[in-house]
ZAPA-993503 format. One record per residue: residue number from 1; x, y, z of N, C-alpha, C in turn; chain. Coordinates in pm, 1 decimal, always signed. Example, Ala and Ser with C-alpha at 12.3 -4.5 7.8 and 13.67 -1.06 7.14 Angstrom:
BEGIN
{1; {+1319.0; -569.0; +780.0}; {+1230.0; -450.0; +780.0}; {+1320.0; -330.0; +780.0}; "A"}
{2; {+1285.0; -225.0; +708.0}; {+1367.0; -106.0; +714.0}; {+1290.0; +3.0; +787.0}; "A"}
This chain:
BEGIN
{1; {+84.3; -117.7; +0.0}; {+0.0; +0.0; +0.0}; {+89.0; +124.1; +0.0}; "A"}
{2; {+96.6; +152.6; -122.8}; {+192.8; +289.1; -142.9}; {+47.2; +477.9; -146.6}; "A"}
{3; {+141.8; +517.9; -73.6}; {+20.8; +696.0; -92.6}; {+142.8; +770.4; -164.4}; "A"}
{4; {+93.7; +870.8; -251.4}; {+147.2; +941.4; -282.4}; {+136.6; +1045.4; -275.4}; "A"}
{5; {+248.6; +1172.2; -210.6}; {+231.2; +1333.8; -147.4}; {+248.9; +1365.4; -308.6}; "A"}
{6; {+186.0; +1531.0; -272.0}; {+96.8; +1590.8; -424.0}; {+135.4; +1739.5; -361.4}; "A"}
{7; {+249.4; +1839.2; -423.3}; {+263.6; +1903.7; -389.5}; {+203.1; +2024.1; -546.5}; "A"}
{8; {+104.5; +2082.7; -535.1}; {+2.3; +2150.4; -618.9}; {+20.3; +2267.9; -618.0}; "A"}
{9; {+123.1; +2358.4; -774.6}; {+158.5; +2483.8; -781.3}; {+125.8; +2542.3; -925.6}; "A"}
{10; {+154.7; +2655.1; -913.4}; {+57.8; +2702.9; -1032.2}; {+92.3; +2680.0; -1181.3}; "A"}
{11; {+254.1; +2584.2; -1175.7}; {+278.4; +2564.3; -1295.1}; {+401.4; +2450.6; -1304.9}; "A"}
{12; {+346.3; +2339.4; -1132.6}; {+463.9; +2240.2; -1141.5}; {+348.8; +2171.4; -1027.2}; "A"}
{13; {+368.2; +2012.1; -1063.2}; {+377.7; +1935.7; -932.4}; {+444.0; +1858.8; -888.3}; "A"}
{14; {+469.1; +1866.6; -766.4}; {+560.4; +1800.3; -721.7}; {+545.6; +1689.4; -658.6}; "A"}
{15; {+552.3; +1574.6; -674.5}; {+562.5; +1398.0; -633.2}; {+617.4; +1291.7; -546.1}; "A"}
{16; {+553.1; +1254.1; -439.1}; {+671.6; +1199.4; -372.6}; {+578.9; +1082.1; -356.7}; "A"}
{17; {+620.7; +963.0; -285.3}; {+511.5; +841.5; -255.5}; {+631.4; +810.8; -163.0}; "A"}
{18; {+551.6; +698.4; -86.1}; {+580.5; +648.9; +32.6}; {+620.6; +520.7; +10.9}; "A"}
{19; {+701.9; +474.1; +71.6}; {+758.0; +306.5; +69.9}; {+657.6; +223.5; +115.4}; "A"}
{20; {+686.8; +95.3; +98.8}; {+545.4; +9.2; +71.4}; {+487.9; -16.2; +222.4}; "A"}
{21; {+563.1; +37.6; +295.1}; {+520.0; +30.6; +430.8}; {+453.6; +137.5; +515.4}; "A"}
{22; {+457.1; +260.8; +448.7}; {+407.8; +378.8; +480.2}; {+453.8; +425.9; +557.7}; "A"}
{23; {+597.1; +441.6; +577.8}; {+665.5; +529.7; +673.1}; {+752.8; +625.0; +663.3}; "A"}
{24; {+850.6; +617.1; +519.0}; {+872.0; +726.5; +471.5}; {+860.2; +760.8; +344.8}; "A"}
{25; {+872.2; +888.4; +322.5}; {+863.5; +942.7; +169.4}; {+963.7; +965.2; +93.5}; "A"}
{26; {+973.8; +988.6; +8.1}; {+1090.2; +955.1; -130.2}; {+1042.2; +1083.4; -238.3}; "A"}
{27; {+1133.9; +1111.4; -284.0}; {+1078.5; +1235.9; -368.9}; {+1086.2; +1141.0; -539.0}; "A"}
{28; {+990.0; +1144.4; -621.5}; {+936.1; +1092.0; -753.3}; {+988.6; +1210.0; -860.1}; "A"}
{29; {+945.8; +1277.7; -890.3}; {+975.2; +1376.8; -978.3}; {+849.8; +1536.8; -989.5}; "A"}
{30; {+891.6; +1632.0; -1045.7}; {+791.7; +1753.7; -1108.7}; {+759.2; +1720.6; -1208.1}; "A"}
{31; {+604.2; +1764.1; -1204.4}; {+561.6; +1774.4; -1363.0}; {+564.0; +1909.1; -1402.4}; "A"}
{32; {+580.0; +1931.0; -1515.8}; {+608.0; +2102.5; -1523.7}; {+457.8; +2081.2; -1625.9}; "A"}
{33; {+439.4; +2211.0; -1638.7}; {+365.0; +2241.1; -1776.0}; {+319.9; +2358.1; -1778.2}; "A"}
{34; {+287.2; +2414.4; -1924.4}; {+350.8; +2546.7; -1976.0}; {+232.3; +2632.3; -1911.2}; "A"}
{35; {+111.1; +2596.1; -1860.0}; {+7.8; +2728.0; -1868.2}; {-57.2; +2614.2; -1713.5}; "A"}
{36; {-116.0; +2744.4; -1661.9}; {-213.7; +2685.6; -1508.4}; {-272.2; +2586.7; -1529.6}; "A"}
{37; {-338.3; +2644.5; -1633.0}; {-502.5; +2544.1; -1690.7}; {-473.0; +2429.4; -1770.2}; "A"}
{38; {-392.6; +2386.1; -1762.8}; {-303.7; +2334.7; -1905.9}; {-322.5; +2166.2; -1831.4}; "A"}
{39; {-392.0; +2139.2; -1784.2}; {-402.1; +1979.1; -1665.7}; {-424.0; +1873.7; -1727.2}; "A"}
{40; {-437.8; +1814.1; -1811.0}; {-473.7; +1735.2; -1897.6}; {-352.6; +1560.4; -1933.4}; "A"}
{41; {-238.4; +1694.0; -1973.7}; {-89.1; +1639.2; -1971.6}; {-49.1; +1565.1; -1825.0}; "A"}
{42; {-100.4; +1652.7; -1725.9}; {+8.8; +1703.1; -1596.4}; {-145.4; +1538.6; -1520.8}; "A"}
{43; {-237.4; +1533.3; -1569.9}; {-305.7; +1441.8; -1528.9}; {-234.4; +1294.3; -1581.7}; "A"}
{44; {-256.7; +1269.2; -1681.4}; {-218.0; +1196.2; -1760.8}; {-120.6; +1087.9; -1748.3}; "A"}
{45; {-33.8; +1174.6; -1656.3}; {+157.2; +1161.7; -1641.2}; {+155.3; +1080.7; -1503.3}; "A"}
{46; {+33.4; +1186.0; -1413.1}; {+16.8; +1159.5; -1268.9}; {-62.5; +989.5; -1239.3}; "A"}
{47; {-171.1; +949.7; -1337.6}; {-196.3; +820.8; -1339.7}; {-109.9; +731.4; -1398.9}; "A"}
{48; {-5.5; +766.3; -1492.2}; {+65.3; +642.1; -1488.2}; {+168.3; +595.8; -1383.9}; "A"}
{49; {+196.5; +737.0; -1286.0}; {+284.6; +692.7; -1189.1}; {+199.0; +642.9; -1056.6}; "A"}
{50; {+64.9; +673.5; -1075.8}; {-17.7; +583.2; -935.2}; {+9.7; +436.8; -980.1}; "A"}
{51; {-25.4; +384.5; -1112.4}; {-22.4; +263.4; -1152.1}; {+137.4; +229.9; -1148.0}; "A"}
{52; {+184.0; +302.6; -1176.0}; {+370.9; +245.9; -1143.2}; {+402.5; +220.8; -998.0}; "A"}
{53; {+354.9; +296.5; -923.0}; {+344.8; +259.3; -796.2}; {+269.4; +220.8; -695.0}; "A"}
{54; {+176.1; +173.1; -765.5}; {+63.1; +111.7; -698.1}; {+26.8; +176.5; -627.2}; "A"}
{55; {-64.0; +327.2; -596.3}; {-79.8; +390.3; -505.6}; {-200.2; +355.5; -449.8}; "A"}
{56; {-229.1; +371.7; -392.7}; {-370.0; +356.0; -315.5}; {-444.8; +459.6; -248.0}; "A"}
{57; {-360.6; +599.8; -268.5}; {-406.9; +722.1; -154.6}; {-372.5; +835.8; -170.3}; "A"}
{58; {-429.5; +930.2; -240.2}; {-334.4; +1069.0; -245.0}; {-349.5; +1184.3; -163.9}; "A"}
{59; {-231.7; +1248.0; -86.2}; {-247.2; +1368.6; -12.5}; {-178.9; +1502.7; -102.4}; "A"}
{60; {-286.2; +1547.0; -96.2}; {-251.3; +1678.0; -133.4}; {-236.3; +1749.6; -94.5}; "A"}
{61; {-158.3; +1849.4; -89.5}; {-89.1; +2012.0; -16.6}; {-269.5; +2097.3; +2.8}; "A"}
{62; {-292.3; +2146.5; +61.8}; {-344.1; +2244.0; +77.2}; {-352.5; +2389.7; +115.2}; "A"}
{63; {-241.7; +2489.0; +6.8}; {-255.0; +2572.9; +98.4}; {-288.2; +2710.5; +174.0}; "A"}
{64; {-320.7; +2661.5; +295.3}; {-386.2; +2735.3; +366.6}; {-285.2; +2863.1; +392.3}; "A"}
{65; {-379.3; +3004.3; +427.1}; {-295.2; +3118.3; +481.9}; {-266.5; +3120.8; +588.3}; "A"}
{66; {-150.1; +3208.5; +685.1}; {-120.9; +3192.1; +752.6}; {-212.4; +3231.9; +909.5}; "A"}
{67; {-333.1; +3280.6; +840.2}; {-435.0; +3274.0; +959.3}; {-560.2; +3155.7; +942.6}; "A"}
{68; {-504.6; +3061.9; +890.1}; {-604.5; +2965.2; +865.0}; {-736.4; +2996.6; +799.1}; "A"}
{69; {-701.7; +3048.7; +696.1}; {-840.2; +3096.4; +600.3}; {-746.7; +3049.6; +452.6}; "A"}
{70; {-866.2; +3003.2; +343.9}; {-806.0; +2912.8; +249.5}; {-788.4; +3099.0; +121.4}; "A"}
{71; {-717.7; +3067.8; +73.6}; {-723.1; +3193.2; -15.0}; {-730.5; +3137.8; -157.1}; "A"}
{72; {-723.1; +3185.0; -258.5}; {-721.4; +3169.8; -430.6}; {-667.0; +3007.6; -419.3}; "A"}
{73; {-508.3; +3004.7; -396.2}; {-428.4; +2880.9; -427.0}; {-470.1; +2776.4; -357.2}; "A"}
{74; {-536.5; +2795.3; -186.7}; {-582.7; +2697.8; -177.6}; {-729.6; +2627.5; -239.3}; "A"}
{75; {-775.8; +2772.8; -325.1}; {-932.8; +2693.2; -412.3}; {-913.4; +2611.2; -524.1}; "A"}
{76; {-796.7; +2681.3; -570.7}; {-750.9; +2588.1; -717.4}; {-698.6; +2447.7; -688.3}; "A"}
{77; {-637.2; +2415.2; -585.4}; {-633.4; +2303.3; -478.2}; {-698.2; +2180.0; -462.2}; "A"}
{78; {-828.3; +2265.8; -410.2}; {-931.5; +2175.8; -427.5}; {-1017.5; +2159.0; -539.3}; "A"}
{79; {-990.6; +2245.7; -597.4}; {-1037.4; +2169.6; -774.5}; {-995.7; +2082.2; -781.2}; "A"}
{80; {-846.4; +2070.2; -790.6}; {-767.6; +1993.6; -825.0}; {-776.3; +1856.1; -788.9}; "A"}
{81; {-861.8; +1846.5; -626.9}; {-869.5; +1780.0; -547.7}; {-975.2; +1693.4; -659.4}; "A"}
{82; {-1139.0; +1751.3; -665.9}; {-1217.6; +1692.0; -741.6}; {-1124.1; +1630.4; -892.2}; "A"}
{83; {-1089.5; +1666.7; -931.3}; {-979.9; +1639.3; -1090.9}; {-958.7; +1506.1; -1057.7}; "A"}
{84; {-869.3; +1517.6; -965.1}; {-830.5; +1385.4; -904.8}; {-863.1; +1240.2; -855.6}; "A"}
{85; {-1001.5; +1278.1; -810.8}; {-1092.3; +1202.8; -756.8}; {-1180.2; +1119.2; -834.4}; "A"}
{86; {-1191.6; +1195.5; -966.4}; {-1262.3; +1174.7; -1046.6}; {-1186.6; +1110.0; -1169.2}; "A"}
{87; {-1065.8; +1123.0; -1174.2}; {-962.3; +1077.2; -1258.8}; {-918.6; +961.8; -1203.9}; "A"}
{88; {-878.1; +936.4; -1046.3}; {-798.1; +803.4; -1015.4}; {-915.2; +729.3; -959.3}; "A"}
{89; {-968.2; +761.0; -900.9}; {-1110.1; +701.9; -832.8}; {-1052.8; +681.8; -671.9}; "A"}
{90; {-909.0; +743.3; -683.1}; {-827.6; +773.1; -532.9}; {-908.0; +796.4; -426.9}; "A"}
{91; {-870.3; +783.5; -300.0}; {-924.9; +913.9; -195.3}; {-831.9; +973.4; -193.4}; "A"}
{92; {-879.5; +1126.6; -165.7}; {-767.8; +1230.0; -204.6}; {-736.2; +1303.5; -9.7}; "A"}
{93; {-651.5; +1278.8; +20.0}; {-667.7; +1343.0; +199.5}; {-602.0; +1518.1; +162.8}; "A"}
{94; {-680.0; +1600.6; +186.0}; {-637.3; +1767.2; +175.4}; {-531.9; +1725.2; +325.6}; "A"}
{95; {-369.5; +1822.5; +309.1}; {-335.4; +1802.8; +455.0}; {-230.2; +1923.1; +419.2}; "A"}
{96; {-281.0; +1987.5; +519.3}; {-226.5; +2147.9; +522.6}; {-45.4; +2174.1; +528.7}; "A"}
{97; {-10.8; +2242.0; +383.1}; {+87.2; +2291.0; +361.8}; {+199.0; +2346.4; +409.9}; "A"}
{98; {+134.7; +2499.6; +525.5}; {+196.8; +2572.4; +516.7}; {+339.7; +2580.4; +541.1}; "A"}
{99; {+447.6; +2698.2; +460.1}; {+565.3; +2671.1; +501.0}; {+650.7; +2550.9; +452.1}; "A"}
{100; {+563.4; +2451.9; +378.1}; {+679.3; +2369.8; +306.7}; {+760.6; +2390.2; +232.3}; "A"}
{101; {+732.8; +2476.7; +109.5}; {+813.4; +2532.3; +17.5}; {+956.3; +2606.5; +93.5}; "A"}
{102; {+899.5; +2684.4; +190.1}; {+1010.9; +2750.3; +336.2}; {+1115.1; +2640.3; +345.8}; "A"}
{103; {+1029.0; +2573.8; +388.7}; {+1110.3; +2433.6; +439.4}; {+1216.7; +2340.0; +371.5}; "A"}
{104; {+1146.8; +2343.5; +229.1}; {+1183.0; +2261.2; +127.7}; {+1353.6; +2342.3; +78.3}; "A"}
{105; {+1350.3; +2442.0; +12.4}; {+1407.9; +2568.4; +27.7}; {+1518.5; +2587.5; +126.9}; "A"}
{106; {+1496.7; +2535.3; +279.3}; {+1594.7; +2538.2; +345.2}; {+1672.1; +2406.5; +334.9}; "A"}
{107; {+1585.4; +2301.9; +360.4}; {+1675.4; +2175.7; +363.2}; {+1790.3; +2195.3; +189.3}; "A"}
{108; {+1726.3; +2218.2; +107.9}; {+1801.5; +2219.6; +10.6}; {+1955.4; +2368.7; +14.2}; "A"}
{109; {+1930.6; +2461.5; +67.3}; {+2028.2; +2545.6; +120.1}; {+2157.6; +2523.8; +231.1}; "A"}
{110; {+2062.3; +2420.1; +291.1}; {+2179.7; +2318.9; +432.2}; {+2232.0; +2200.4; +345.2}; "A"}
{111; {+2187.0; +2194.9; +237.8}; {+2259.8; +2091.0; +155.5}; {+2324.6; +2145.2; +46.6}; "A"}
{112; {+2374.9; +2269.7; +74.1}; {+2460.9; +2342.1; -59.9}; {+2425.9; +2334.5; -173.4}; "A"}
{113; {+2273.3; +2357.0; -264.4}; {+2253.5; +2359.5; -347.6}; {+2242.4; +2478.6; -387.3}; "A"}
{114; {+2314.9; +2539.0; -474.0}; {+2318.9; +2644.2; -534.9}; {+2217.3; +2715.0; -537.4}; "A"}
{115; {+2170.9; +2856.7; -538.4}; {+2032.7; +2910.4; -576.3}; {+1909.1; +2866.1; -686.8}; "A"}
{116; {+2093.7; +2926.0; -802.2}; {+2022.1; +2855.8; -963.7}; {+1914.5; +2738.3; -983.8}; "A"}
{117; {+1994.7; +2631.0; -869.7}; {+1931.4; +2496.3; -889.9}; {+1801.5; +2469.6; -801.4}; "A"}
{118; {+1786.6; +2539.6; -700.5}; {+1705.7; +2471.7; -635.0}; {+1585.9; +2499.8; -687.7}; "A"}
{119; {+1533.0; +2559.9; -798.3}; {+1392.9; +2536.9; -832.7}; {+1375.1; +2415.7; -860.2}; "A"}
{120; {+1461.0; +2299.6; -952.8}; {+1420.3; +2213.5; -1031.7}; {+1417.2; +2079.4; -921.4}; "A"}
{121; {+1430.1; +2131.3; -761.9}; {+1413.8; +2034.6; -652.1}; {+1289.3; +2084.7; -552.0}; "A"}
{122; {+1306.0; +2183.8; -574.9}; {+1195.3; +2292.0; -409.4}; {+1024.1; +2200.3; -416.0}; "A"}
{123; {+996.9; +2181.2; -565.1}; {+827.8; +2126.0; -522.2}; {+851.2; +1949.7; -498.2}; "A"}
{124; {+954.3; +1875.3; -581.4}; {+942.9; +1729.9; -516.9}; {+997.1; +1740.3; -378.7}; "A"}
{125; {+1080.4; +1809.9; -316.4}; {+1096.7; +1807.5; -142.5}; {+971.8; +1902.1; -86.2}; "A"}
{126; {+900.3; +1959.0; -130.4}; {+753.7; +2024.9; -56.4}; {+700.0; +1885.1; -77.8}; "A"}
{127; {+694.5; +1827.8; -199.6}; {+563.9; +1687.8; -152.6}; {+620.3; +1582.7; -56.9}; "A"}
{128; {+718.7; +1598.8; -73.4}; {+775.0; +1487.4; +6.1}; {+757.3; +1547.5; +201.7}; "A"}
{129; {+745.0; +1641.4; +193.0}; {+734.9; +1705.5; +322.9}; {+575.4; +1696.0; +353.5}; "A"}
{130; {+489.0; +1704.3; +255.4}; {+361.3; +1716.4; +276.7}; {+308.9; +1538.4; +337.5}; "A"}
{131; {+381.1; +1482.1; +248.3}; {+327.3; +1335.7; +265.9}; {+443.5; +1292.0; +400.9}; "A"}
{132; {+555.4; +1352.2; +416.5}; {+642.8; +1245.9; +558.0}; {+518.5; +1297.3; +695.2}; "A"}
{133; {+488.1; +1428.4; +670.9}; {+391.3; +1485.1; +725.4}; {+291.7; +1357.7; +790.4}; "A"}
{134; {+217.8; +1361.0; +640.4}; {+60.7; +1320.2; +669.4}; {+145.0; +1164.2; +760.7}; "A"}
{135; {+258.7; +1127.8; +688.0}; {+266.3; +968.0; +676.1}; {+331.1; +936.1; +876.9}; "A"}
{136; {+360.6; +1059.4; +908.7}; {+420.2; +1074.4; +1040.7}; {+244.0; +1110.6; +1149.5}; "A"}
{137; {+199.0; +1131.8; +1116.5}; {+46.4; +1172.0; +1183.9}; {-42.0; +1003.7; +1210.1}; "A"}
{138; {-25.3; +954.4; +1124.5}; {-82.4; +854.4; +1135.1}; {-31.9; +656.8; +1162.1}; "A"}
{139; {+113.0; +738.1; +1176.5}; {+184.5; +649.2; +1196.2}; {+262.7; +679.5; +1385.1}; "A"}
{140; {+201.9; +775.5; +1435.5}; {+251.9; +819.9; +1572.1}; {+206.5; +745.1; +1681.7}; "A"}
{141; {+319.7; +747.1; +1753.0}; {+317.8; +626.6; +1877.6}; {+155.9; +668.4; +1946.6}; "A"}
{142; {+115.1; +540.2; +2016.8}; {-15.3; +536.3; +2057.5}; {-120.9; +498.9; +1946.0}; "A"}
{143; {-118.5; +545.2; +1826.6}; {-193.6; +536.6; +1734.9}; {-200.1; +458.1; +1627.8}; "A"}
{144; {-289.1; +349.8; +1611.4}; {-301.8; +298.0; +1521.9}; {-312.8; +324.1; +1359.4}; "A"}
{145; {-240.4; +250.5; +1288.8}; {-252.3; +280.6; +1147.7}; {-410.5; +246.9; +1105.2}; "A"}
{146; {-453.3; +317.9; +1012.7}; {-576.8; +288.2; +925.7}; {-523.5; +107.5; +883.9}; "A"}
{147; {-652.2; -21.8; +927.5}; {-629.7; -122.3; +891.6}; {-581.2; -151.4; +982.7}; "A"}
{148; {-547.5; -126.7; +1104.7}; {-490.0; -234.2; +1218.5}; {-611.1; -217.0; +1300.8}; "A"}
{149; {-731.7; -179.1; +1265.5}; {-853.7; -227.7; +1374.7}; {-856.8; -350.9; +1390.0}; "A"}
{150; {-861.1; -371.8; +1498.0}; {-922.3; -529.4; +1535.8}; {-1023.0; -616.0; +1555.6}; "A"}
């Protein structure tokens, strides 16, 4: 049972999925493409890598502002969300963003990557942050994984 983090920007996404055990995340690749609206391609690309990796679950970035009110990017989001839903027949888990790109951005700066370069890394380490995220929430001591009911 592989999930895959879905990091959702206005003209890249970024990919990460989880090892078959659901504990950590791995960064997959960006899809780029030339215009916002342009989803078709950027869909397309995204189901053959659920089926390459057998996914079973997608979390998507959501994100929220920094006073917890959803703004523009997080509506296009949840479009995206329906797109998705309706395309993989997935469940799609919304799991709040904020600050990954920050994040993403730094880890790649503590790892000496040049300025130049770090665009063509910043959204597969945001998904990968979105999903170690979700994949660390539900995997936390005391708490049972989804499927270990008894």
């Amino acid at each position: 049972m592989r999930i895959m983090g879905l990091d959702f920007g206005s003209k890249t996404l970024g990919v990460a999925v989880s090892d078959p055990l659901g504990i950590t995340a791995q960064p997959v690749e960006i899809i780029r493409r030339k215009s916002e609206n342009k989803l078709r391609q950027t869909l397309a690309r995204l189901e053959e890598l659920v089926k390459e990796y057998q996914v079973t679950k997608l979390v998507l970035g959501l994100p929220k502002n920094m006073n917890n009110t959803l703004g523009e990017r997080a509506e296009k989001s949840l479009e995206f969300k329906e797109m998705l839903v309706k395309r993989t027949g997935l469940p799609v888990v919304m799991w709040d963003e904020r600050l990954t790109t920050v994040e993403a951005n730094r880890a790649l700066m503590e790892g000496n990557v040049r300025r130049e370069n770090r665009g063509r890394y910043v959204d597969a380490i945001a998904a990968v942050l979105i999903l170690q995220g979700y994949l660390d929430s539900i995997c936390a001591p005391g708490t049972a994984k989804p499927g270990d009911e008894e």
